[in-house]
N, C-alpha and C positions, 0 to 999 in steps of 0.2 A: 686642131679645132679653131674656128673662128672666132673672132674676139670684137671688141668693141673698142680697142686702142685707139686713139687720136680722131673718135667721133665724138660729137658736138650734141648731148639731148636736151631738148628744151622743154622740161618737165614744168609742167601747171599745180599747185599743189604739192611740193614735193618737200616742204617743211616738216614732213612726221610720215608716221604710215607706207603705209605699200608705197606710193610715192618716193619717200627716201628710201627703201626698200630696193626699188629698181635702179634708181642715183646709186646706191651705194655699191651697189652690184658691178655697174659700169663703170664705177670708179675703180675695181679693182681692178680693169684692165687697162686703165688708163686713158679712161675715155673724159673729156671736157662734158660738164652739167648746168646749166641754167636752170638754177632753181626759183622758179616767177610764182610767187603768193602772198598772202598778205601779213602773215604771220610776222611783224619786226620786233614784237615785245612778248615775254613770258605771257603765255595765257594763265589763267589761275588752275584750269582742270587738265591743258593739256600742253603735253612737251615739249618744247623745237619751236626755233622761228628760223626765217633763213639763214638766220647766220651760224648757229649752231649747226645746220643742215650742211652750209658749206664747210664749216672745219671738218667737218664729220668723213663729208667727201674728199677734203684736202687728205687726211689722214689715210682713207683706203686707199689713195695713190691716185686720187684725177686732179685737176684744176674744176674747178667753182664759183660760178658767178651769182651771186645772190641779188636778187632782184625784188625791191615791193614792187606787185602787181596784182589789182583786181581783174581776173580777167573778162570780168563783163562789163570794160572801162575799154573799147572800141580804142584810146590815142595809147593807155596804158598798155596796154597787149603789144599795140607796135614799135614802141619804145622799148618796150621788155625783146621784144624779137631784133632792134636793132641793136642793142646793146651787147645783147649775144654775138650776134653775127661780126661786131667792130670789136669785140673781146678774143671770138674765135676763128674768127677768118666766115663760117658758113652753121648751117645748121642739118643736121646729119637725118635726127631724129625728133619729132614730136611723142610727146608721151601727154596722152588727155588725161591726167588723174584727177583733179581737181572735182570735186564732187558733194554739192549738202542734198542733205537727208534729212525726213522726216515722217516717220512710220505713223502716218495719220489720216483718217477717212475725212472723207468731205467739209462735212459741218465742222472740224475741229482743226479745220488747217488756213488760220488767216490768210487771207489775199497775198500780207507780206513773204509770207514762208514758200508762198507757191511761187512769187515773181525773182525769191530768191533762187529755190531751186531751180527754175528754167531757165534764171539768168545764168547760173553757175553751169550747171549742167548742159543744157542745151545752144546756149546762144554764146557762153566759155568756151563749149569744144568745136565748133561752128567759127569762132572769132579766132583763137587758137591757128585754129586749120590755116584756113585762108589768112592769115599772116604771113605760119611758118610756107606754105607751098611753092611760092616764086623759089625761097631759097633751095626748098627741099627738091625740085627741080632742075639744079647743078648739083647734086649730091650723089656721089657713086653710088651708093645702095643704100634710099630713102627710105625710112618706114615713118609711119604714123599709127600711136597703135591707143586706143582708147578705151578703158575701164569701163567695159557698158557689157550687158546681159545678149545672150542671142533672143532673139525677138520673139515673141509667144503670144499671142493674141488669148489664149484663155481668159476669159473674164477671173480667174480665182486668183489671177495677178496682179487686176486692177481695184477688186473691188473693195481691201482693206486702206487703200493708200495709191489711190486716183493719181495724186498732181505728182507724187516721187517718180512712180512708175510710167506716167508719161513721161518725163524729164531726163529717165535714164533711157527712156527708147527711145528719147529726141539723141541722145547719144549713139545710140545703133543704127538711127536711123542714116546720122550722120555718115557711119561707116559703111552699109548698105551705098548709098547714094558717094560719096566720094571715093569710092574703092575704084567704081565701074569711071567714073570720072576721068581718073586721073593714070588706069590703068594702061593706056597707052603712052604717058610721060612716065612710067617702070615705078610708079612712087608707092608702096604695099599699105593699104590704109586696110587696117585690124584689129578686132576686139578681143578684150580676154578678161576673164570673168572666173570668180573662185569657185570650185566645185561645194565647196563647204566651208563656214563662217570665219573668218580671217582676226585671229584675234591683235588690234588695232585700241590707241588711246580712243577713239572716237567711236569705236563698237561699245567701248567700254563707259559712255557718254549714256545709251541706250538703257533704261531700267531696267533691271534684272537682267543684264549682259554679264555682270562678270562674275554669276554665279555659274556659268554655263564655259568658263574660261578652259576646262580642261577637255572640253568638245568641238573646242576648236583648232584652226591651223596656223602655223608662223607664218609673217608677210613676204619670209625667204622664200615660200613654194613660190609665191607672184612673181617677184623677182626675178627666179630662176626661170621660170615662165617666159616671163618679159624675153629676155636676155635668150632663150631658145630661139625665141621667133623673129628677135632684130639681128641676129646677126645669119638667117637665111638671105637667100637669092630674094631682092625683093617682085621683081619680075615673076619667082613660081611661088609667090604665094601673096595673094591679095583676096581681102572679101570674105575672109575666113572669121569667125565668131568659134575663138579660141577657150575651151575653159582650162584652167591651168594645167592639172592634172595631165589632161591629154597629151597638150602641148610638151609637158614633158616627156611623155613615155613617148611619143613622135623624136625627141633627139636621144633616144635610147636610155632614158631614167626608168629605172621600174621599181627601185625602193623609193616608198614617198613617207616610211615610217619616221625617218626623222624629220618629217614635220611638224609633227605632231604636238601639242602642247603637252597633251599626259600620252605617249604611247600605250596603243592598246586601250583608250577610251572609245566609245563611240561619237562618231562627228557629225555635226551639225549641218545638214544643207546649206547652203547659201540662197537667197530668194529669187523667182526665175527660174531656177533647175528642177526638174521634173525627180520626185526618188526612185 
């Protein structure tokens, strides 16, 4: 089985959540992790700041480089990407996790929240990219794989919460667009997306989320996800809008009961997925 040993990921976000999720995963095989967020002090509601992230990853057997980094800070992103690179030798892997959110229509979503989420989301995984890609360019088997939705134009996507849902399809948009890009430099630029609600401190952030906590999934399926599709041939698989599930029954998984929070509950869609 292929592994992720003695690769380099440069995860955005990766202080908590499916982010350390995928870190921690990699780390089992021994793979190096740059963890670039902004997370350096205890939040009050939510867990992990880098450096917790990196003991976390030291412990499941990688090396860790913890980094504050806003990524939608244009000098900060490429200092976080050099730092990496003079810590590791190179950078193997991009992982776009980094992602805010805000489940809100029109009228109810200040200017702020929207300049934030397109900062983070779209012009983060955007900035992100074109960082890591010179590096990711001498890298035997590149991928770049970003936490965004396959693209759905239905208006019943857009019309609870406008500015989120352009912001994460400024993310796929991303991948759509730098897949076909960069697919003759062999670099696998791919999304992956939960098929049903990922229970995360920051879902649990959300009103009336963690009443619904046993209809959801561990951030281990993402993970395991991740980890199915970076360590493919990057060259036979690029441009693909992965949702986890799949992804795994693709590297021969077909129990996915123990993901489950309460086996044997019913689970929650995730937003984007058609039921």
């Amino acid at each position: 089985m292929p592994d992720l040993a003695g690769k380099t990921l440069f995860v955005s976000g990766g202080s908590r959540g499916i982010g350390l999720a995928i870190a921690l995963r990699a780390a089992r095989d021994g793979a190096n992790v740059v963890i670039a967020a902004k997370t350096t002090q205890p939040h009050p509601k939510l867990p992990g700041t880098i450096y917790t992230a990196a003991a976390e990853i030291e412990q499941a057997g990688g090396q860790a480089l913890p980094v504050e980094c806003d990524i939608r800070e244009e000098a900060a992103v490429h200092a976080a990407v050099a730092a990496g690179v003079a810590r590791f030798g190179g950078i193997d892997i991009l992982v776009n996790n980094a992602s805010a959110i805000s489940l809100t229509g029109t009228l109810a979503t200040p200017m702020k929240r929207v300049d934030l989420m397109l900062g983070v989301n779209l012009r983060g995984t955007y900035l992100c990219s074109q960082a890591c890609i010179p590096h990711l360019k001498r890298a035997a088997n590149p991928h770049i794989l970003t936490l965004s939705p396959p693209l759905n134009l239905d208006p019943k996507w857009f019309a609870p919460h406008v500015a989120y849902t352009i912001a994460k399809y400024g993310m796929s948009l991303c991948v759509l667009g730098m897949a076909e890009e960069f697919r003759a430099d062999g670099i696998a630029v791919n999304a992956l997306w939960p098929r049903t609600v990922i229970a995360t401190a920051a879902i649990a952030m959300i009103p009336g989320a963690t009443e619904q906590t046993d209809h959801m999934r561990k951030p281990q399926i993402m993970a395991d996800a991740a980890h199915a599709i970076l360590t493919r041939d990057a060259r036979a698989v690029t441009g693909r809008f992965f949702i986890d599930e799949d992804a795994l029954r693709e590297a021969g998984v077909t129990d996915l009961a123990p993901y489950a929070m309460k086996p044997g509950a019913p689970l929650l869609p995730d937003l984007f997925l058609q039921l």
